[in-house]
C-alpha positions in Angstrom: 0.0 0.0 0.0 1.3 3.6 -0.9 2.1 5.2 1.6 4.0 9.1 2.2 6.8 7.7 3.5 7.2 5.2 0.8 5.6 7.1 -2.5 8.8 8.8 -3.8 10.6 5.6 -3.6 7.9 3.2 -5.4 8.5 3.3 -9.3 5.8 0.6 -10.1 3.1 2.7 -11.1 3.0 5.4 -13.7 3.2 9.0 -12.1 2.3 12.4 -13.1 5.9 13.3 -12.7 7.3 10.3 -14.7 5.0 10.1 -17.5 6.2 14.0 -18.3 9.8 12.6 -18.1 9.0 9.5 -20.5 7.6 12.8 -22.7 10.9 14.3 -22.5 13.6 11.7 -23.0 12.3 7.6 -23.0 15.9 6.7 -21.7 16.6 9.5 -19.4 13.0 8.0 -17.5 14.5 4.8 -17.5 17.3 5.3 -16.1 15.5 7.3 -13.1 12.9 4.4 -12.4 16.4 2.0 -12.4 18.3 4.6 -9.9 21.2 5.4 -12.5 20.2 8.6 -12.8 18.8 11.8 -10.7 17.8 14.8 -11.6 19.5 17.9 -9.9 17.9 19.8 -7.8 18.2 23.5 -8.1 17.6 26.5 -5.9 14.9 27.5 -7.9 13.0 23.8 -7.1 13.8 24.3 -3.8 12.6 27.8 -3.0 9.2 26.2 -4.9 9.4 23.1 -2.3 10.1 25.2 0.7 6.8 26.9 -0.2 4.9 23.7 -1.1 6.1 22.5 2.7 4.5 25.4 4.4 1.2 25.1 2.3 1.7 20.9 3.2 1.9 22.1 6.8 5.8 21.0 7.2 7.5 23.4 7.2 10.0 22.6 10.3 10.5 19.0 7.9 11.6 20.4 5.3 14.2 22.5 7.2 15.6 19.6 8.9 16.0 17.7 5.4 17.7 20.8 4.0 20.0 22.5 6.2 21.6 23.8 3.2 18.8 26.7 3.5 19.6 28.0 6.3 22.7 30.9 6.6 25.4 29.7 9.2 27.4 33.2 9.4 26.8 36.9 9.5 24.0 39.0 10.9 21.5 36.3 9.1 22.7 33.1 10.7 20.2 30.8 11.6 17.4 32.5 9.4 16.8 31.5 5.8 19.1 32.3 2.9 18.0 35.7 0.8 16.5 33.3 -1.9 14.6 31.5 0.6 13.5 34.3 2.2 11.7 35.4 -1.5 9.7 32.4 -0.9 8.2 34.2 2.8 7.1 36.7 0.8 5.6 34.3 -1.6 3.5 33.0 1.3 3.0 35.9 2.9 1.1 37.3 -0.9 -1.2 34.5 -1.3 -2.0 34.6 2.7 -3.5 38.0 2.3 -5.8 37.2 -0.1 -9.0 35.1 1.9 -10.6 33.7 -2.1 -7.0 31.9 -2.4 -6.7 30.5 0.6 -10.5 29.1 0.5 -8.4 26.5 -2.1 -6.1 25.4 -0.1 -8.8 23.9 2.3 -9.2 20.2 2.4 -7.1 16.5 3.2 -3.2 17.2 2.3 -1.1 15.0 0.2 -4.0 12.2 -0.1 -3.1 9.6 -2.5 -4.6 8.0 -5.3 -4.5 4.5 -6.8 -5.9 3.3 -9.9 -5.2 2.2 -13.6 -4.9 4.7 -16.8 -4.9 2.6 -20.2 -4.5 -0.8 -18.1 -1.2 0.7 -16.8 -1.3 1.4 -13.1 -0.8 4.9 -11.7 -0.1 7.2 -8.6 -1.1 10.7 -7.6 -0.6 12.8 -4.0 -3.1 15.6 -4.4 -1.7 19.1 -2.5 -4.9 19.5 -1.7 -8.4 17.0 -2.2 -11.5 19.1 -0.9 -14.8 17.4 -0.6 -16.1 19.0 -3.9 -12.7 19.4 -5.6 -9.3 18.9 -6.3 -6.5 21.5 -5.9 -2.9 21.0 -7.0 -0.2 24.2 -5.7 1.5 25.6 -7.7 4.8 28.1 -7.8 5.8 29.6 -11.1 8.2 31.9 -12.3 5.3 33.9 -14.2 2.3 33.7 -16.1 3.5 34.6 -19.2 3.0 32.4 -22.5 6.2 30.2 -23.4 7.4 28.5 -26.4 7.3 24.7 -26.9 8.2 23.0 -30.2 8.2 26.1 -31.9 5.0 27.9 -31.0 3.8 29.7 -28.1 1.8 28.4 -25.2 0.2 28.7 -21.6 2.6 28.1 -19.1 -0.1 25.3 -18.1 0.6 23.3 -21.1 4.1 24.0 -21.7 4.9 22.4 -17.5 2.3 19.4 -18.5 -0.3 20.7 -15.5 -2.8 20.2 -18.1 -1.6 16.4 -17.9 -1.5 16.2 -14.5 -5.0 17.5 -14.0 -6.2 15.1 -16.4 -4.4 11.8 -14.1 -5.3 13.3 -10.9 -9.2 13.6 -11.8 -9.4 10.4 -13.3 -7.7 8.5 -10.1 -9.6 10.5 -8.4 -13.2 9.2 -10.4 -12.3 5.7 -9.6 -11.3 6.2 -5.9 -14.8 8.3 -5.1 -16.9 7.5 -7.8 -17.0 11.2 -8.9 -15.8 13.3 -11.4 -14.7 16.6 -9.4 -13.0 19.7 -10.8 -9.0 20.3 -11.2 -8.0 23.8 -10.1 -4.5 25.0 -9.8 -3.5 28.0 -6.9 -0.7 29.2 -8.3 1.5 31.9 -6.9 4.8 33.8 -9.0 8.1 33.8 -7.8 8.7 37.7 -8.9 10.3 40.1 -7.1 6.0 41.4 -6.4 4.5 37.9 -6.6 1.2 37.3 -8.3 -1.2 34.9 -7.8 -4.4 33.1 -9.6 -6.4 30.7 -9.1 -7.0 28.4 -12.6 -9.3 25.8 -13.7 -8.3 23.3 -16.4 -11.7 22.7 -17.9 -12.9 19.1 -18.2 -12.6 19.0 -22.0 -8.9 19.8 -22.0 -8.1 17.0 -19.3 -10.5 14.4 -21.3 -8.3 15.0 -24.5 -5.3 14.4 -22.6 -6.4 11.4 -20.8 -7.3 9.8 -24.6 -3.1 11.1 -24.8 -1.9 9.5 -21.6 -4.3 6.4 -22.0 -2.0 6.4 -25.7 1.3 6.6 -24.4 1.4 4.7 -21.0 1.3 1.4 -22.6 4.4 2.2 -24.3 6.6 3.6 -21.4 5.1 0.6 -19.0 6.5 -1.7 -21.7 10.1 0.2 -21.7 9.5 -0.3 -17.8 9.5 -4.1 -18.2 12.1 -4.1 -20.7 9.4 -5.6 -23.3 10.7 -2.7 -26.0 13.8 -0.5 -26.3 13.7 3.2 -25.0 14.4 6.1 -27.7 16.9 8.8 -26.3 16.1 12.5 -26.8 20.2 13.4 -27.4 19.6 17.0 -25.5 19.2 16.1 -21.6 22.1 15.7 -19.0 21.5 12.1 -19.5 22.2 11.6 -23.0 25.0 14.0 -23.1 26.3 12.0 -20.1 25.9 9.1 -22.0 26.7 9.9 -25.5 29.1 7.6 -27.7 30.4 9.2 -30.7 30.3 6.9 -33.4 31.2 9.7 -36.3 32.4 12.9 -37.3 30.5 16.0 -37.7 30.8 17.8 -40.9 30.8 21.5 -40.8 30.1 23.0 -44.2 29.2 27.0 -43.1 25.9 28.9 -42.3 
């Protein structure tokens, strides 16, 4: 049974998280469900997890697991670290504001169970109120973004569409309900922003047809039924790379 303290670790099922790294690079995602590989972790997704703690109500946790945060010297030792204390003000923007909060009422972290396509998958839901289901969110903006070429919504372009789509669909076969996906988001700008965003039911039922689509094929590179295709741009494959040629210049 999937439980917090055992949910990071367990690779069997499909998760919001690692079906958007199959998306990006097959081998990369395979390689993180074997343990050969871990993605870095950055100031930037830290200062957006030390926020997510205080909204998860664990704050002092997260702390303890990274005392890296925390200055040991000079007038500021003992408090948090200038870009940490960026994310107080993030908290202390969306606390003001009495509509946001009303989102971020409801169970913490529950999690979900269930089978997409025949494949099985998790979910932890930030937040999973009686009559909806509300994942946090901290951004650096809200502007538009490009992705293969074209501009998009920061939604699509991070995959929250995606995740919506997996978390209300878990969350149909756990409760026998079909309840709305909203995203609380707050910006990490120097004057933070905030919204609150639903991802309307027709855009999560075309990408559950998409996810139903794909999650065969990663379950199968999973098993080692099929051979994963690398993406030849992520620290993996550069990592990994075996030149087999020489590149030809021949001028712009």
């Amino acid at each position: 049974m999937l439980e917090r303290n055992n949910y990071f670790k367990e690779t069997g099922h499909l998760s919001n998280s690692q079906f958007k790294c199959f998306e990006t690079c097959e081998e990369m995602a395979l390689a993180e469900c074997e343990g050969l590989y871990q993605r870095p972790k950055t100031t930037a997704m830290l200062v957006g997890s030390y926020v997510d703690a205080y909204v998860e109500g664990r704050l002092d946790d997260f702390v303890d697991e990274h005392p890296e945060i925390i200055s040991s010297r000079g007038p500021t030792k003992g408090s948090p670290k200038a870009e940490y204390r960026s994310a107080d003000e993030m908290i202390s923007r969306f606390e003001r504001d009495p509509f946001f909060m009303s989102f971020l009422q409801g169970e913490k972290q529950r999690i979900f169970e269930g089978e997409i396509g025949g494949v099985p998958f998790k979910a932890m839901a930030d937040i999973a109120a009686d009559d909806k289901t509300v994942d946090f969110k901290t951004v650096a903006n809200f502007e538009d973004m490009w992705l293969d070429g074209q501009k998009v919504s920061f939604i699509q372009f991070w995959g929250y569409d995606i995740q919506g789509a997996i978390y209300q669909e878990l969350r149909r076969q756990a409760d026998g309900k079909k309840l709305p996906f909203y995203l609380a988001c707050v910006t990490k700008e120097p004057v933070p922003d905030i919204a609150v965003i639903q991802i309307s039911d027709d855009v999560m039922a075309e990408r559950l047809k998409e996810i139903e689509y794909a999650a065969g094929r990663y379950q199968a590179i999973k098993m080692g039924l099929i051979e994963p295709t690398r993406c030849e741009k992520c620290d993996w494959c550069k990592a990994t790379k075996v030149l087999t040629e020489i590149e030809t210049y021949e001028g712009d």
